[in-house]
Structures are given as structure tokens and as C-alpha cells.
C-alpha positions in Angstrom: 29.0 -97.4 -86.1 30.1 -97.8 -82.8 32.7 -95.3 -81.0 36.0 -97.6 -81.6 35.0 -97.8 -85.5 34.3 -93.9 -85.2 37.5 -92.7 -83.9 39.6 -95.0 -86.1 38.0 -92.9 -89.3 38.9 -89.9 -87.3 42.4 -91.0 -87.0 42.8 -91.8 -90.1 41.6 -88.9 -91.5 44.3 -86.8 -88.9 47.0 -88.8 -90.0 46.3 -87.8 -93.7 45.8 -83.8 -93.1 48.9 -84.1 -90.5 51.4 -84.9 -93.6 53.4 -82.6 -95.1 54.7 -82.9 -98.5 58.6 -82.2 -98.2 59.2 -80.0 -100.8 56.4 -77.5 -99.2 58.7 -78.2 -96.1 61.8 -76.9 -97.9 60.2 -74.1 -99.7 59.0 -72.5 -96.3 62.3 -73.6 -94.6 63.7 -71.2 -98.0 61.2 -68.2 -97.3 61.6 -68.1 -93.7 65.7 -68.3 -94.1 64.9 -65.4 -96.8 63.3 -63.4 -94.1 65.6 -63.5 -91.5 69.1 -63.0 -93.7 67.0 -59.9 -95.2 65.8 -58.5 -91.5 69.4 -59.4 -90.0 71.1 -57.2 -93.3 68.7 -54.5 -92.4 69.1 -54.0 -88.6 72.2 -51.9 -88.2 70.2 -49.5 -91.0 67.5 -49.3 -88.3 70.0 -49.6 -85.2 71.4 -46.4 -87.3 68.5 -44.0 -88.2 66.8 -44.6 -84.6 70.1 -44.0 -83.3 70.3 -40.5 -85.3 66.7 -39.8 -84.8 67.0 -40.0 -80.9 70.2 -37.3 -81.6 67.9 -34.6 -83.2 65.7 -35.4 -79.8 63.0 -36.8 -82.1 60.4 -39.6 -79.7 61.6 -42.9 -82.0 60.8 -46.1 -81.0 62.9 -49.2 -82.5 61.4 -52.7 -81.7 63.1 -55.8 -83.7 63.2 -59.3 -83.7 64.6 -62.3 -85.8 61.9 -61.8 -88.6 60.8 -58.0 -88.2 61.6 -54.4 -87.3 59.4 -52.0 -86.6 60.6 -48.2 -86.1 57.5 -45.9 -84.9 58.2 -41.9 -84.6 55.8 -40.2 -82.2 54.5 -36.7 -82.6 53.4 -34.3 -79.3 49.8 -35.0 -79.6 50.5 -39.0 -79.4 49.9 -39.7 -83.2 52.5 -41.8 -84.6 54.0 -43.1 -88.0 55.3 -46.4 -88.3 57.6 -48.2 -90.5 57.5 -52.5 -90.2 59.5 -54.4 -92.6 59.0 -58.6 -91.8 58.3 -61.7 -92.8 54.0 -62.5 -93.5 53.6 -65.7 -92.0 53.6 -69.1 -93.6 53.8 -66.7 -97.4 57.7 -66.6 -97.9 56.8 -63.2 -98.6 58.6 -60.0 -97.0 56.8 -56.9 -96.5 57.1 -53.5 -95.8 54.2 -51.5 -93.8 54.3 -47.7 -93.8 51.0 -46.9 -91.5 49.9 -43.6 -89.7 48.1 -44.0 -87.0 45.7 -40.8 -85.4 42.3 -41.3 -83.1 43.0 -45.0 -82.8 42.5 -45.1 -86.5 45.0 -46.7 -88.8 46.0 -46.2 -91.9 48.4 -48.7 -93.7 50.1 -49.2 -96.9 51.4 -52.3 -97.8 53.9 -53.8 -100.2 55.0 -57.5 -100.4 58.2 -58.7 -102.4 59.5 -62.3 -102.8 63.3 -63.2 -103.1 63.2 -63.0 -106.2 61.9 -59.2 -106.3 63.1 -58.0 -103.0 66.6 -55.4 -103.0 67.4 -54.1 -99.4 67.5 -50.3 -100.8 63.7 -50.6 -100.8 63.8 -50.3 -96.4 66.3 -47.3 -96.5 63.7 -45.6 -99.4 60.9 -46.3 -97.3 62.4 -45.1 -94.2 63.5 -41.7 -95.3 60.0 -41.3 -96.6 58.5 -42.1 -93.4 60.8 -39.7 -91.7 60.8 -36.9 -94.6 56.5 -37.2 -94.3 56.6 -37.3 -89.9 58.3 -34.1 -90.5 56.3 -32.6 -92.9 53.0 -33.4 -91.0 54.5 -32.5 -87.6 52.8 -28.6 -87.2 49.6 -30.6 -87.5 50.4 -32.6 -84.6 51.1 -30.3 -81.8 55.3 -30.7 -82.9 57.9 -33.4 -82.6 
């Protein structure tokens, strides 16, 4: 087969994988809207609590975006507990990630909702957990 012949195949094949079916081009247009209505409903809960937080003199971080927030509370000896809530890429799932993370270890716990599951109480739940446990763990830690 000589190169011309070759490449044609090639292109042919590249033409096939490069076509998306629409309705798989609407559903992720769907998740991703899903994610960012949800993350833009929940930033002035984050906005709030870091706010708050930084009040009591706690070390609260607060990093957001269109499709995530992450709100990370920092203990004396440089451990820290996180909270992310986002969208997991190309899944049109949302999920929220409480993790601890000591020694350069991390340790993670996961949940994933769809739209159909999903109720924005769930981030406000989570985060007074993550906040109720940096306290309770803090004497471990050198303080807050």
C-alpha cells in the first residue's frame, strides 16, 4: 500500500472517531450547565462560612471557580482538611470530596450525585462536618 493509499485509511478512520453523536452533545452541554447553576447557588454558602471562619481567626482557605469550590482549614502543624464540591469531568456527575491530608498522605471520601439526586443542603451538611471534625481533631495537630 503506498503512503497516499495509507493516509487516506487513516483519515478516514479520524473522521469517523471525530463525530459526535448530538444527543451525547446535549446531554454533556445538560451536565455541565447542571454543575455550574449548582456551584454558582453554593458560592455565597462558601463566600459565607470562610468569611466566618477567618472571624474566629481560624487559617481557611477558599479557592472557587465556575465548576468547583474548594474550602481547606489548616491546623498549626500544616495538616489540613479539605472540602471540594465540583463537577467530575466529561460524567455530568457533581461531587463532593471531604479529604484530610497529614505527612503528604491523603485521605479522601467521595460522594457523586446526578441532577436528579443532587439537593444543595448536602454542601452545607458536609461543610459543618468538615469544620465540627477540624475542631475536634485540632489538640492532635499542634492547635488551630
Amino acid at each position: 500500500m503506498n503512503r497516499d493509499e495509507f493516509f487516506s485509511k487513516v483519515d478516514t478512520k479520524l473522521s469517523k472517531e471525530n463525530k459526535v453523536d448530538p444527543a451525547l452533545q446535549e446531554t454533556a452541554a445538560k451536565d455541565r450547565e447542571f454543575v455550574k447553576r449548582v456551584v454558582a447557588k453554593l458560592k455565597p454558602i462558601a463566600v459565607s462560612y470562610h468569611a466566618k471562619l477567618k472571624e474566629r481567626g481560624l487559617n481557611a482557605g477558599l479557592d472557587s471557580s465556575a465548576t468547583g469550590i474548594t474550602i481547606t482549614l489548616r491546623y498549626k502543624d500544616g495538616c489540613r482538611d479539605e472540602l471540594y464540591v465540583g463537577g467530575v469531568p466529561n460524567s455530568g456527575l457533581l461531587e463532593l470530596n471531604t479529604s484530610y491530608i497529614e505527612n503528604n498522605q491523603t485521605y479522601a471520601s467521595t460522594k457523586s450525585y446526578n441532577s436528579d439526586r443532587w439537593q444543595d443542603d448536602f454542601y452545607e451538611d458536609r461543610l459543618q462536618r468538615l469544620i465540627e471534625n477540624f475542631l475536634l481533631y485540632a489538640e492532635k495537630h499542634g492547635g488551630i
